[in-house]
mmCIF file of the N, C-alpha and C atoms, coordinates in Angstrom:
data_MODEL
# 
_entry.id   MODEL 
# 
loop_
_atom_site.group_PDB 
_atom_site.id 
_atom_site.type_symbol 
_atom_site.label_atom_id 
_atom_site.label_alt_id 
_atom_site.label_comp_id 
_atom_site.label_asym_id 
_atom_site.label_entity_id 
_atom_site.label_seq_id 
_atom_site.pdbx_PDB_ins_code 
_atom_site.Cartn_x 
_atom_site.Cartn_y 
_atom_site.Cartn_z 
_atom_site.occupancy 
_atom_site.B_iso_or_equiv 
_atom_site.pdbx_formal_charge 
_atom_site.auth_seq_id 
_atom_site.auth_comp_id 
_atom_site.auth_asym_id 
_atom_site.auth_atom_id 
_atom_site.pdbx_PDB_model_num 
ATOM 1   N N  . UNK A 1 1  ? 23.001  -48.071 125.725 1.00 0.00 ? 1  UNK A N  1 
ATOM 2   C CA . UNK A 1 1  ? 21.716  -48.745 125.791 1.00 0.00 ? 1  UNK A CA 1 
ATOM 3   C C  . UNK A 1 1  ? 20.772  -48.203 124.718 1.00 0.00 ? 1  UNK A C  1 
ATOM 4   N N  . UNK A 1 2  ? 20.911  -46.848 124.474 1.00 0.00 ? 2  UNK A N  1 
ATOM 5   C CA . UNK A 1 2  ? 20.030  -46.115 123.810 1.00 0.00 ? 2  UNK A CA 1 
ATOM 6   C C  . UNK A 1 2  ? 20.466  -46.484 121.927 1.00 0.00 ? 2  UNK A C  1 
ATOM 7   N N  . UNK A 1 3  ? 21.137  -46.860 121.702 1.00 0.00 ? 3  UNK A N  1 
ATOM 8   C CA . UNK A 1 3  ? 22.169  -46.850 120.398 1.00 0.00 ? 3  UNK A CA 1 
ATOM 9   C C  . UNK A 1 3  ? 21.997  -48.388 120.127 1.00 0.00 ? 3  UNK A C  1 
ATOM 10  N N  . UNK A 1 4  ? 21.838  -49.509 121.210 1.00 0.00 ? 4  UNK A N  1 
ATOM 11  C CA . UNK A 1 4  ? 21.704  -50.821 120.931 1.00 0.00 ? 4  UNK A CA 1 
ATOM 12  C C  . UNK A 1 4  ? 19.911  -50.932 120.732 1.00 0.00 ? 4  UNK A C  1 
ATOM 13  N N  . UNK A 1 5  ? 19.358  -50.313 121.335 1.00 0.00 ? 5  UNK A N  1 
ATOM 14  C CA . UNK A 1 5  ? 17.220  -51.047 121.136 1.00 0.00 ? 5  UNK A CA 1 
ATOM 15  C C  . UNK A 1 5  ? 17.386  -49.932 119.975 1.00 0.00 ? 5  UNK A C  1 
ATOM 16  N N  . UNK A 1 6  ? 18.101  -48.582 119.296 1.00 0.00 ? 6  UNK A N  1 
ATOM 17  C CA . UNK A 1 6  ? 17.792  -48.087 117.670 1.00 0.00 ? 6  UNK A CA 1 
ATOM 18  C C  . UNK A 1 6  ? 18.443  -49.276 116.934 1.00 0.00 ? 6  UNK A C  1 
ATOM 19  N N  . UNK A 1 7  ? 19.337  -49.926 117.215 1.00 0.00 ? 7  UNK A N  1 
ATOM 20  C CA . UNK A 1 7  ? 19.680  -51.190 115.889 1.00 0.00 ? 7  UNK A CA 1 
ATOM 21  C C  . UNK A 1 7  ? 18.757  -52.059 115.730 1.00 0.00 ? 7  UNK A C  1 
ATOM 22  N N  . UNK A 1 8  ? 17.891  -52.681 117.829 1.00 0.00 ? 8  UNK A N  1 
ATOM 23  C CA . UNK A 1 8  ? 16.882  -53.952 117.414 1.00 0.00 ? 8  UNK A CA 1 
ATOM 24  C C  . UNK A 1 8  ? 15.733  -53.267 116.467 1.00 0.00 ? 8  UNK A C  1 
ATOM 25  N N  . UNK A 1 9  ? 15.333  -52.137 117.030 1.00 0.00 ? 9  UNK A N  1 
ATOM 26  C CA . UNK A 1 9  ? 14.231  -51.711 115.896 1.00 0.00 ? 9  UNK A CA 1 
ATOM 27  C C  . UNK A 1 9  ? 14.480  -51.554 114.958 1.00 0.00 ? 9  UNK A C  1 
ATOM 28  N N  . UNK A 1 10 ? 15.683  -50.696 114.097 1.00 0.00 ? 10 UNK A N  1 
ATOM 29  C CA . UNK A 1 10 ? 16.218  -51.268 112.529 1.00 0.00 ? 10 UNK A CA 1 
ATOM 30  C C  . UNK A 1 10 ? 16.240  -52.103 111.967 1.00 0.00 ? 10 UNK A C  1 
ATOM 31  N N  . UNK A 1 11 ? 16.469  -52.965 112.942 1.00 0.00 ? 11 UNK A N  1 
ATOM 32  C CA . UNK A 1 11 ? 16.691  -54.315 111.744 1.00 0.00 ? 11 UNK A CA 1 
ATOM 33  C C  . UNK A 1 11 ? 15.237  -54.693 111.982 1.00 0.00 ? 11 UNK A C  1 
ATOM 34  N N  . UNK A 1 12 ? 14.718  -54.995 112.834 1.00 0.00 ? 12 UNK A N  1 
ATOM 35  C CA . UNK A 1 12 ? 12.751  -55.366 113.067 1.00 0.00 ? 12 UNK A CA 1 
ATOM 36  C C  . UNK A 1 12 ? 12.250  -54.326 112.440 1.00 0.00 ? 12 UNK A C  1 
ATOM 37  N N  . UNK A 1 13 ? 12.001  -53.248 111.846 1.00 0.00 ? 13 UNK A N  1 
ATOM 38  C CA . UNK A 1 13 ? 11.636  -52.681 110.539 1.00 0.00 ? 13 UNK A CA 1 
ATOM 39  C C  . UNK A 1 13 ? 11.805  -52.765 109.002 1.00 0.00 ? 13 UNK A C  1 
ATOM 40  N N  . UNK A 1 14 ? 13.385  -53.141 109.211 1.00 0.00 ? 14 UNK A N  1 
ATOM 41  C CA . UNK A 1 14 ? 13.774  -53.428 107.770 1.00 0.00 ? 14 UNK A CA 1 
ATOM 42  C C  . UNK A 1 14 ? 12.922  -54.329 107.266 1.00 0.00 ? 14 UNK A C  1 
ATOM 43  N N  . UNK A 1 15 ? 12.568  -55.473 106.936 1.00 0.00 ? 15 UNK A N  1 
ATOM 44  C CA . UNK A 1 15 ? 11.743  -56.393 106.432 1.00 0.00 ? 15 UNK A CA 1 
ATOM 45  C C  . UNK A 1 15 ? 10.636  -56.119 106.133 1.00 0.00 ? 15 UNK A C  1 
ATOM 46  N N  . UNK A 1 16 ? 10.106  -54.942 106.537 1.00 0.00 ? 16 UNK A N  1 
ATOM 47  C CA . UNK A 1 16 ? 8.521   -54.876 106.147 1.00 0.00 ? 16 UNK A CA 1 
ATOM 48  C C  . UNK A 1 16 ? 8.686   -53.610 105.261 1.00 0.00 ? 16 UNK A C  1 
ATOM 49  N N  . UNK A 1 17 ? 9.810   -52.555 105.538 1.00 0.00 ? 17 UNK A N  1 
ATOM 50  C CA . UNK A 1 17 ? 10.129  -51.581 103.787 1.00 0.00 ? 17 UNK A CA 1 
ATOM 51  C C  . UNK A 1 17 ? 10.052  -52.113 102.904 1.00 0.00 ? 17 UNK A C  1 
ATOM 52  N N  . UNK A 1 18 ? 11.311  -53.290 102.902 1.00 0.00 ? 18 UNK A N  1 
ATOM 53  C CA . UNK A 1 18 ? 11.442  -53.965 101.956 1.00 0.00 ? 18 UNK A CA 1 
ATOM 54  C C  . UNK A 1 18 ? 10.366  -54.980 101.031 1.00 0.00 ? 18 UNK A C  1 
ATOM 55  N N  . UNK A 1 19 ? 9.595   -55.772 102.058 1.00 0.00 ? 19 UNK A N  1 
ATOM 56  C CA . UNK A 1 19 ? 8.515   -56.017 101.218 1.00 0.00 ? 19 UNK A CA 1 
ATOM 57  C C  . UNK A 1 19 ? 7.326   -54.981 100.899 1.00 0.00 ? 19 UNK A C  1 
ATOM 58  N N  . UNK A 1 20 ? 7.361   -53.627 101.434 1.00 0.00 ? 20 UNK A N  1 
ATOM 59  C CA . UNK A 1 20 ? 6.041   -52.653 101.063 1.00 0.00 ? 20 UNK A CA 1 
ATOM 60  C C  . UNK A 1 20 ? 6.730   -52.788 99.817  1.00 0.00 ? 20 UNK A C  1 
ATOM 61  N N  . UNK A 1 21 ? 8.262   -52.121 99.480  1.00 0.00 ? 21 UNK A N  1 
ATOM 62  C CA . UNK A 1 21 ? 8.670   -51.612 97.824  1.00 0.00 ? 21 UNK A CA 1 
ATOM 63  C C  . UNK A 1 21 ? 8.549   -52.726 97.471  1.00 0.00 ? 21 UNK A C  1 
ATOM 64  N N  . UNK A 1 22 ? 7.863   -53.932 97.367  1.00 0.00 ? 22 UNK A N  1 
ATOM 65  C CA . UNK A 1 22 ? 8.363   -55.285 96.351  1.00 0.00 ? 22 UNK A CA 1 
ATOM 66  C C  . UNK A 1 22 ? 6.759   -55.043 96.043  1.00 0.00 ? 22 UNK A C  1 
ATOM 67  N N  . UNK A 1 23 ? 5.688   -55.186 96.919  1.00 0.00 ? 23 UNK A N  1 
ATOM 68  C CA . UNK A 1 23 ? 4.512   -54.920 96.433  1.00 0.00 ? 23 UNK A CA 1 
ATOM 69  C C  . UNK A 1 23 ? 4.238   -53.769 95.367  1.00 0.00 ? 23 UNK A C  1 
ATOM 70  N N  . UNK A 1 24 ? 4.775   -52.356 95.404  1.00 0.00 ? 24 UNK A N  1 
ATOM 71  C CA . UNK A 1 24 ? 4.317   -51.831 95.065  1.00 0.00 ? 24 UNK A CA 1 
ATOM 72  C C  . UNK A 1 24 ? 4.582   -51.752 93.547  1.00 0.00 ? 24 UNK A C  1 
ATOM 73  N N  . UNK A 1 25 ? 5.822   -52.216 93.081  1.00 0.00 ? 25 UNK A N  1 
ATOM 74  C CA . UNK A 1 25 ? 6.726   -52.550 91.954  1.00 0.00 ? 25 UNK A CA 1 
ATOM 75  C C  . UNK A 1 25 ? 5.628   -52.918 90.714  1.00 0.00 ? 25 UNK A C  1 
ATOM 76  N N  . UNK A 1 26 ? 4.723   -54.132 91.055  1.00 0.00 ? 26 UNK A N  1 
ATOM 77  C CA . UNK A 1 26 ? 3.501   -54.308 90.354  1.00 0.00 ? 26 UNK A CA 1 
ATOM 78  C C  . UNK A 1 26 ? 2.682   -53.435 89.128  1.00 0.00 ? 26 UNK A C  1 
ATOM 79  N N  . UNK A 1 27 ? 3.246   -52.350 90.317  1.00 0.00 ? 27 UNK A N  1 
ATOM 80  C CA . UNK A 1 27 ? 1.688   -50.887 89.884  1.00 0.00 ? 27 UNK A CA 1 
ATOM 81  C C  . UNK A 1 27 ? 1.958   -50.571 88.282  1.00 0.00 ? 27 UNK A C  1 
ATOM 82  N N  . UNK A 1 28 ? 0.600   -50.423 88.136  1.00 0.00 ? 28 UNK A N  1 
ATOM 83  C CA . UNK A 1 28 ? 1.130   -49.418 86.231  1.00 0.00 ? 28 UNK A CA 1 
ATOM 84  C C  . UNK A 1 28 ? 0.223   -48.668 86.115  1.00 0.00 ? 28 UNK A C  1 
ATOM 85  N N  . UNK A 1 29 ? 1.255   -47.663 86.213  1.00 0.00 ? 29 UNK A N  1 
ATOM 86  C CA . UNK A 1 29 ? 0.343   -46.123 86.395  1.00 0.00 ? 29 UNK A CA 1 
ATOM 87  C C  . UNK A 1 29 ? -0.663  -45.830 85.216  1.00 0.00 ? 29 UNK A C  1 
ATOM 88  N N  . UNK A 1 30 ? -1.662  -45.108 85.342  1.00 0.00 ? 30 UNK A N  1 
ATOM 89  C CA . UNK A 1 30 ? -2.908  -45.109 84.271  1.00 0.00 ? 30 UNK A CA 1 
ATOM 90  C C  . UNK A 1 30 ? -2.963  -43.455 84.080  1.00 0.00 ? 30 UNK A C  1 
ATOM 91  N N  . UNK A 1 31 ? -3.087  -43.164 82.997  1.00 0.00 ? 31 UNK A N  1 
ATOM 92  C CA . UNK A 1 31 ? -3.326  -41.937 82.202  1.00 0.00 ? 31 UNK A CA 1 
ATOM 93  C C  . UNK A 1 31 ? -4.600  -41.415 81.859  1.00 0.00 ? 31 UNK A C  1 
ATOM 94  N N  . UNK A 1 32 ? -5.764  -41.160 82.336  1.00 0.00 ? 32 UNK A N  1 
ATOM 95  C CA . UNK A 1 32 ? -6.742  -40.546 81.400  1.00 0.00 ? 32 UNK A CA 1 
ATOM 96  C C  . UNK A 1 32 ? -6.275  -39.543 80.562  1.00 0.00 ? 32 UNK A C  1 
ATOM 97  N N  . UNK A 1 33 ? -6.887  -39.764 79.280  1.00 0.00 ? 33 UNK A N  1 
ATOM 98  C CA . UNK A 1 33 ? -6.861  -38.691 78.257  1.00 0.00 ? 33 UNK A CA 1 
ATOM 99  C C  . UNK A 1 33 ? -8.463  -38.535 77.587  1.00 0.00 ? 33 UNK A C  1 
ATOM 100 N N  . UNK A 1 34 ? -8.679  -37.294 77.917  1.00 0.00 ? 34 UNK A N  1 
ATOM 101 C CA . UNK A 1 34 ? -10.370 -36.616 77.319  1.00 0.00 ? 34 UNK A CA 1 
ATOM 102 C C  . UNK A 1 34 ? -9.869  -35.618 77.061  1.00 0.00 ? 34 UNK A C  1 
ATOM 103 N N  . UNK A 1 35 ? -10.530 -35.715 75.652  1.00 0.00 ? 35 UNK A N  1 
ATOM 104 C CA . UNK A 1 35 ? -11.206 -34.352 74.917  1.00 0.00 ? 35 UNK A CA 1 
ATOM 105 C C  . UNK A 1 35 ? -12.396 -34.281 74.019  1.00 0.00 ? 35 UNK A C  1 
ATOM 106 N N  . UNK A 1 36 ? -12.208 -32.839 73.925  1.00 0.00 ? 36 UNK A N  1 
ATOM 107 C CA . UNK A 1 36 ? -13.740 -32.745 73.173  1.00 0.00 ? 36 UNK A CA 1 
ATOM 108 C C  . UNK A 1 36 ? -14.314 -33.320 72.020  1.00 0.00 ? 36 UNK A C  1 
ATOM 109 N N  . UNK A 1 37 ? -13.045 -33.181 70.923  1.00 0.00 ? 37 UNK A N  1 
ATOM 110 C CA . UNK A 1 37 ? -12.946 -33.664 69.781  1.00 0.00 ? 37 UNK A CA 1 
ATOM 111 C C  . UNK A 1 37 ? -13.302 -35.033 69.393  1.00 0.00 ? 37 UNK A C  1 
ATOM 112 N N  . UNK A 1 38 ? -12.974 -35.432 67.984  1.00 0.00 ? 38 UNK A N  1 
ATOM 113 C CA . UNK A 1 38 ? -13.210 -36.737 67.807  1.00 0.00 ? 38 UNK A CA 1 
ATOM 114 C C  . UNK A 1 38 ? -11.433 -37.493 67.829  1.00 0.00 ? 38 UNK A C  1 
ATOM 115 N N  . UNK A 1 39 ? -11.890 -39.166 67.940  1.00 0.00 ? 39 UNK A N  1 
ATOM 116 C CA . UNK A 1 39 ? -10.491 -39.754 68.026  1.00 0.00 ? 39 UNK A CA 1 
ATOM 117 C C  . UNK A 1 39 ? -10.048 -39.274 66.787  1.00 0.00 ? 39 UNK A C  1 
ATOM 118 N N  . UNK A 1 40 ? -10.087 -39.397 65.590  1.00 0.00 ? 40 UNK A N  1 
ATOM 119 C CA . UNK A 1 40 ? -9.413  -39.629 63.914  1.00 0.00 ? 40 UNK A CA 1 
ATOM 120 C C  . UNK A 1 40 ? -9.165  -37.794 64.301  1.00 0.00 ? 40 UNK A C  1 
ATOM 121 N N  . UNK A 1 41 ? -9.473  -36.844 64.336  1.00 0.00 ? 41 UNK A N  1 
ATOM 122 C CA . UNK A 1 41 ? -9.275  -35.574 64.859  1.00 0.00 ? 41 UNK A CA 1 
ATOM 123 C C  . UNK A 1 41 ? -7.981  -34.973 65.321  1.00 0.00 ? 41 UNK A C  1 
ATOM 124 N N  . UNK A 1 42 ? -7.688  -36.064 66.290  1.00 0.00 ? 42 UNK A N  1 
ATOM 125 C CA . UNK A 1 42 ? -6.620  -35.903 67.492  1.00 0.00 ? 42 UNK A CA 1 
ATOM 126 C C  . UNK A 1 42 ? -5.552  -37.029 67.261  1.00 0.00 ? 42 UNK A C  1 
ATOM 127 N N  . UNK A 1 43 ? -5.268  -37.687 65.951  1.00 0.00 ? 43 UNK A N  1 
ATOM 128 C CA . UNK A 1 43 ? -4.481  -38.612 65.893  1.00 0.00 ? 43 UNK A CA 1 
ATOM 129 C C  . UNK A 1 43 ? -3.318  -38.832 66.150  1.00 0.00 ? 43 UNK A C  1 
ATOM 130 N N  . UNK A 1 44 ? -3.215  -37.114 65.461  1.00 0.00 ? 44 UNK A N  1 
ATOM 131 C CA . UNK A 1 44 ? -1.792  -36.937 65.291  1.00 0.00 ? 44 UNK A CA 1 
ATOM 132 C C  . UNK A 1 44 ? -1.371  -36.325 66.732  1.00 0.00 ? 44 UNK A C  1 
ATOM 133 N N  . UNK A 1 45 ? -1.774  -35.421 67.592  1.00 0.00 ? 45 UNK A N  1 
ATOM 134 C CA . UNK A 1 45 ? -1.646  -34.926 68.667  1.00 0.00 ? 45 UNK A CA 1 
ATOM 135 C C  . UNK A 1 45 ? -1.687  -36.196 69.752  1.00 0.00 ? 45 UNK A C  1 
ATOM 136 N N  . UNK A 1 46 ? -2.315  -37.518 69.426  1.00 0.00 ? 46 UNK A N  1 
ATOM 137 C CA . UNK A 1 46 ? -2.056  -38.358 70.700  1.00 0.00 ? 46 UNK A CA 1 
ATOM 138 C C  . UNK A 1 46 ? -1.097  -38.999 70.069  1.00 0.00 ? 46 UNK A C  1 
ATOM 139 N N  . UNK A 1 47 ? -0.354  -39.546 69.073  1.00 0.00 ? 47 UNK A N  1 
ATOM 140 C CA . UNK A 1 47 ? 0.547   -40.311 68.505  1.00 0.00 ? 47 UNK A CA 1 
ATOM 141 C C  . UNK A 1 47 ? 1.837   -39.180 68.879  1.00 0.00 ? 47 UNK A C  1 
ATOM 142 N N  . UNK A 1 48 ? 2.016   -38.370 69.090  1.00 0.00 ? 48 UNK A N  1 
ATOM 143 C CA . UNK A 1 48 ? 3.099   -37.123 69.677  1.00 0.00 ? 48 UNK A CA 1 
ATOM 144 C C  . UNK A 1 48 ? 3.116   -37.130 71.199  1.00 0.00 ? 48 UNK A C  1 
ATOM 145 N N  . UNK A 1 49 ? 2.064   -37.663 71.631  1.00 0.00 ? 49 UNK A N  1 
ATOM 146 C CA . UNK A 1 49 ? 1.653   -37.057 73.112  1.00 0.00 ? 49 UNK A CA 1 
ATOM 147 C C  . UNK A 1 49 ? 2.400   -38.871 73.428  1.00 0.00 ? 49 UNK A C  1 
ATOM 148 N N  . UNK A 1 50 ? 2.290   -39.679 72.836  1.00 0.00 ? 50 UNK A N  1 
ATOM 149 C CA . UNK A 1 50 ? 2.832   -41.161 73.087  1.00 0.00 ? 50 UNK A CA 1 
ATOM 150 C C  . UNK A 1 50 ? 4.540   -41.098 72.737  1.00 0.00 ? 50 UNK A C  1 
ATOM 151 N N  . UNK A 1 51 ? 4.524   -40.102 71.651  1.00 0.00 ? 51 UNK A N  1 
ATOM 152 C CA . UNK A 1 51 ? 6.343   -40.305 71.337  1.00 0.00 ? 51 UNK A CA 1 
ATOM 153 C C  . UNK A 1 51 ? 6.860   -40.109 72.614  1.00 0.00 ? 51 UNK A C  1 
ATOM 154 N N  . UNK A 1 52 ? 6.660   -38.909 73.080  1.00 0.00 ? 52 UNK A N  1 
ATOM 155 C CA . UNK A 1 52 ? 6.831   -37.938 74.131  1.00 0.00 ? 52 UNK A CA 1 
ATOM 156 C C  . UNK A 1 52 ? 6.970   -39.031 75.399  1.00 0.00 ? 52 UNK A C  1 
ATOM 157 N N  . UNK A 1 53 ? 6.656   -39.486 75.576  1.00 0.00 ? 53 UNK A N  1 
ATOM 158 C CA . UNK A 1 53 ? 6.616   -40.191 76.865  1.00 0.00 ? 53 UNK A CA 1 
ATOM 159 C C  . UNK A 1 53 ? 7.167   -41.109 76.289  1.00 0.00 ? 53 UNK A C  1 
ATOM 160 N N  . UNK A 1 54 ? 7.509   -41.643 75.553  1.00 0.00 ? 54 UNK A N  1 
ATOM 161 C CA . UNK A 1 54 ? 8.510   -42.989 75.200  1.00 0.00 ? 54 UNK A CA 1 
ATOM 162 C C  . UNK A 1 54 ? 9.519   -42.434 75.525  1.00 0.00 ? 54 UNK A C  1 
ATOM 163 N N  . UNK A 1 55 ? 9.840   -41.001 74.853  1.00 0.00 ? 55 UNK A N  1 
ATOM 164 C CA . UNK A 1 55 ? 11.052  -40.780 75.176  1.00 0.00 ? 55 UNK A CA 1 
ATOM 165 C C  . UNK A 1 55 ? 11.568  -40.353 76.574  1.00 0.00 ? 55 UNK A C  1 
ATOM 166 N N  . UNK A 1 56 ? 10.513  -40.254 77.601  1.00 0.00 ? 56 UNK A N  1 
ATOM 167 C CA . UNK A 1 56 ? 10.682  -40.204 79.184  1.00 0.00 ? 56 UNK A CA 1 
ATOM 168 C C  . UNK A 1 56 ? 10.901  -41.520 79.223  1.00 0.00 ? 56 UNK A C  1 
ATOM 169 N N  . UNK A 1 57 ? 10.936  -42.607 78.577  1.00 0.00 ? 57 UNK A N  1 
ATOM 170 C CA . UNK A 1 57 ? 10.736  -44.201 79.353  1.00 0.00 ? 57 UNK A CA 1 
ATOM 171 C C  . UNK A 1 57 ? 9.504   -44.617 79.400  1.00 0.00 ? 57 UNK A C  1 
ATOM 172 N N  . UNK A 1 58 ? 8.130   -44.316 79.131  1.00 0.00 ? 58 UNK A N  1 
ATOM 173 C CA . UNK A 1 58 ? 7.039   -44.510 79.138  1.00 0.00 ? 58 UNK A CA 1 
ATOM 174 C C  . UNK A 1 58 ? 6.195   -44.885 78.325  1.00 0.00 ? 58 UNK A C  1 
ATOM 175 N N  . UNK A 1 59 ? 6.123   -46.482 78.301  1.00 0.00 ? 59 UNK A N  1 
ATOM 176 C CA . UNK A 1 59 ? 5.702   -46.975 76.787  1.00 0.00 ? 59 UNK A CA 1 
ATOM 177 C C  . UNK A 1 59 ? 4.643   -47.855 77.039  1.00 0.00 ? 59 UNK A C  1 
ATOM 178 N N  . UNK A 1 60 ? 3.363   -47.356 75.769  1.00 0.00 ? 60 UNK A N  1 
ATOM 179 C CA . UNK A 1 60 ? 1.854   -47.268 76.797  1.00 0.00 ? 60 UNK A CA 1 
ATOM 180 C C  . UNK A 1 60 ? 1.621   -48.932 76.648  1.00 0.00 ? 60 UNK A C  1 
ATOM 181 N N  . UNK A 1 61 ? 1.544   -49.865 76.954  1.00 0.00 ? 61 UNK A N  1 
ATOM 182 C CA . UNK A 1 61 ? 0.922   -51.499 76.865  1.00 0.00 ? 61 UNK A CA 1 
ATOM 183 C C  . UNK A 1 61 ? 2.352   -51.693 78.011  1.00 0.00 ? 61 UNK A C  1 
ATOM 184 N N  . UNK A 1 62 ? 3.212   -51.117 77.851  1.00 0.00 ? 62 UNK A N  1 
ATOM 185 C CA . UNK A 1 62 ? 4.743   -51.736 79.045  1.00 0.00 ? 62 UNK A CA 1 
ATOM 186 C C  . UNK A 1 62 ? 4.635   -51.648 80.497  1.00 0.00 ? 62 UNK A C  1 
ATOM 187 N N  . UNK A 1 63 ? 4.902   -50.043 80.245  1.00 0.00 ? 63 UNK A N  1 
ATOM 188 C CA . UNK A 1 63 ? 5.355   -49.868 81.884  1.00 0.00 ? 63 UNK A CA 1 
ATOM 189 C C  . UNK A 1 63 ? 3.696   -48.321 82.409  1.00 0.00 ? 63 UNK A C  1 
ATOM 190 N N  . UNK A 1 64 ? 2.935   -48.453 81.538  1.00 0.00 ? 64 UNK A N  1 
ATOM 191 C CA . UNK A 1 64 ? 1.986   -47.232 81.521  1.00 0.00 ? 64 UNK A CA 1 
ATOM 192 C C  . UNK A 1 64 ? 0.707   -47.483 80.341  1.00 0.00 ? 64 UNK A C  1 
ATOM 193 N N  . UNK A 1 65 ? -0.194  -47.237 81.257  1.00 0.00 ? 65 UNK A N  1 
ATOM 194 C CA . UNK A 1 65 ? -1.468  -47.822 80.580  1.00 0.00 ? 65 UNK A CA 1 
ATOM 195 C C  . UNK A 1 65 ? -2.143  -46.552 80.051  1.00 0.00 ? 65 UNK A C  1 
ATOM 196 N N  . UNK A 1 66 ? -2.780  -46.140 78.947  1.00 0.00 ? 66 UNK A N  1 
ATOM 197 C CA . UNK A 1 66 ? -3.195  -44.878 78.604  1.00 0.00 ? 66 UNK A CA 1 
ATOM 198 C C  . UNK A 1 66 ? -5.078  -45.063 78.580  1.00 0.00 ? 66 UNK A C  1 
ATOM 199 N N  . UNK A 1 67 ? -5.554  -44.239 79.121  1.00 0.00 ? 67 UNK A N  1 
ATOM 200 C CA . UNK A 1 67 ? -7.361  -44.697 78.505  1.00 0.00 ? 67 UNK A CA 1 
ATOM 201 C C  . UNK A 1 67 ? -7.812  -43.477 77.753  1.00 0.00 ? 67 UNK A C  1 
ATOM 202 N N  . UNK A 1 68 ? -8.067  -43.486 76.783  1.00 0.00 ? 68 UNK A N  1 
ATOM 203 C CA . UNK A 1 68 ? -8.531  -42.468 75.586  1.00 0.00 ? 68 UNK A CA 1 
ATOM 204 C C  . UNK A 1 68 ? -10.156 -42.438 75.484  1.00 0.00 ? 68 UNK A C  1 
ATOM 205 N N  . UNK A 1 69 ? -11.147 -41.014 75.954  1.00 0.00 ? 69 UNK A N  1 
ATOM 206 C CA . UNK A 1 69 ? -11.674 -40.777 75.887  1.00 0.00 ? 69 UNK A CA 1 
ATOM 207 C C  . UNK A 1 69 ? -12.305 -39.262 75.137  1.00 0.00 ? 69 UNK A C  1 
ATOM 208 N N  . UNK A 1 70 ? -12.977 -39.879 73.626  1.00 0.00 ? 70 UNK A N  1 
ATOM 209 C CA . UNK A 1 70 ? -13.604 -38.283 73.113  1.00 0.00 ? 70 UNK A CA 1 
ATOM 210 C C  . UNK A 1 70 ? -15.289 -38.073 73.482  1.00 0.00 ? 70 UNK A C  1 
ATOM 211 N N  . UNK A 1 71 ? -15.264 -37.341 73.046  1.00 0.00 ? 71 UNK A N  1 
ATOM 212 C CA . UNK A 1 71 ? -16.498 -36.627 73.100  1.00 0.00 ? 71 UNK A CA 1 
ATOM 213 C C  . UNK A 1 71 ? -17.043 -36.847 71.945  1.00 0.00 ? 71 UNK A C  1 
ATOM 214 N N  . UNK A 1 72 ? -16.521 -36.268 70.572  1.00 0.00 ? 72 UNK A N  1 
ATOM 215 C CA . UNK A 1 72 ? -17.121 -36.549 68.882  1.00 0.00 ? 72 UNK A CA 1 
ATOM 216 C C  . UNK A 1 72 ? -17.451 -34.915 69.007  1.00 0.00 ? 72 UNK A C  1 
ATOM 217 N N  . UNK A 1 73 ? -17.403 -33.890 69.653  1.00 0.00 ? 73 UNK A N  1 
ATOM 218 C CA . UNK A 1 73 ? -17.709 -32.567 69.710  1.00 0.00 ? 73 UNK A CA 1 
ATOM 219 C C  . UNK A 1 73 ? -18.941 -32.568 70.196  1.00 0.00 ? 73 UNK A C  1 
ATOM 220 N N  . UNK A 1 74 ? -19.499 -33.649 71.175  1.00 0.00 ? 74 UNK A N  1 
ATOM 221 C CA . UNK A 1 74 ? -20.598 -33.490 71.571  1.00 0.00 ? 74 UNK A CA 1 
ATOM 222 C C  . UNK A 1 74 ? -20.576 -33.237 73.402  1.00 0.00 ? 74 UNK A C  1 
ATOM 223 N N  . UNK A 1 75 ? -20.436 -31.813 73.685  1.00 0.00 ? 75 UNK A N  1 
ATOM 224 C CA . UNK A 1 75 ? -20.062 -31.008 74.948  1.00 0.00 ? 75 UNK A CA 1 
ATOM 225 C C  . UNK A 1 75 ? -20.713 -32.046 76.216  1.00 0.00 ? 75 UNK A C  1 
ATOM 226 N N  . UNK A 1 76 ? -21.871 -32.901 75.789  1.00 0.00 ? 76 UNK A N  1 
ATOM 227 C CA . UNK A 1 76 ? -22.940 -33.267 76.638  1.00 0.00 ? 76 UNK A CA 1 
ATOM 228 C C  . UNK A 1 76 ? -22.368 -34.702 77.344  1.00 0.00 ? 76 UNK A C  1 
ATOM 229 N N  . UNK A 1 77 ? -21.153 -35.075 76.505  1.00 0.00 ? 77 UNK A N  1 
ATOM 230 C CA . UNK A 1 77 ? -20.556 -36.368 76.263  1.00 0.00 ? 77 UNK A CA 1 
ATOM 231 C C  . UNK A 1 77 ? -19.569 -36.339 77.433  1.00 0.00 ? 77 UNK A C  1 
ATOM 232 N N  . UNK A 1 78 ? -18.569 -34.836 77.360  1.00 0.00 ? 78 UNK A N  1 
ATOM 233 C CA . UNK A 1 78 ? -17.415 -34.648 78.240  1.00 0.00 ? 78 UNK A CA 1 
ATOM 234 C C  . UNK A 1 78 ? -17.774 -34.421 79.470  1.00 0.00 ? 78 UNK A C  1 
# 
């Protein structure tokens, strides 16, 4: 008895996992990036910081959104 109502609730759960992971599939994860500096400054260090994650699979307009924020060296900014 106990082994037959764990299958009805298995299967009457299954359907709603399955659509939580279909919703969530959507998502595209977001990156802040701040620093102090100016953008033209840090060109080369964010164009490395982008290889880098391509080469995890992570390619920023695809599957990962990046937002780039400087300062210009102005402390009051960050």
């Amino acid at each position: 008895m106990n082994k037959k109502l764990f299958w009805i609730v298995a299967l009457l759960l299954l359907p709603i996992g399955t659509f939580a992971e279909a919703q969530q599939a959507g998502k595209i994860p977001h990156i802040g990036f701040l620093d102090s500096s100016t953008a033209s400054g840090m060109a080369v260090l964010v164009e490395t910081f982008r290889q880098e994650l391509s080469k995890l699979g992570w390619i920023e307009g695809k599957n990962i959104t990046i937002e780039y924020r400087f300062a210009d060296q102005k402390f009051e900014r960050a």
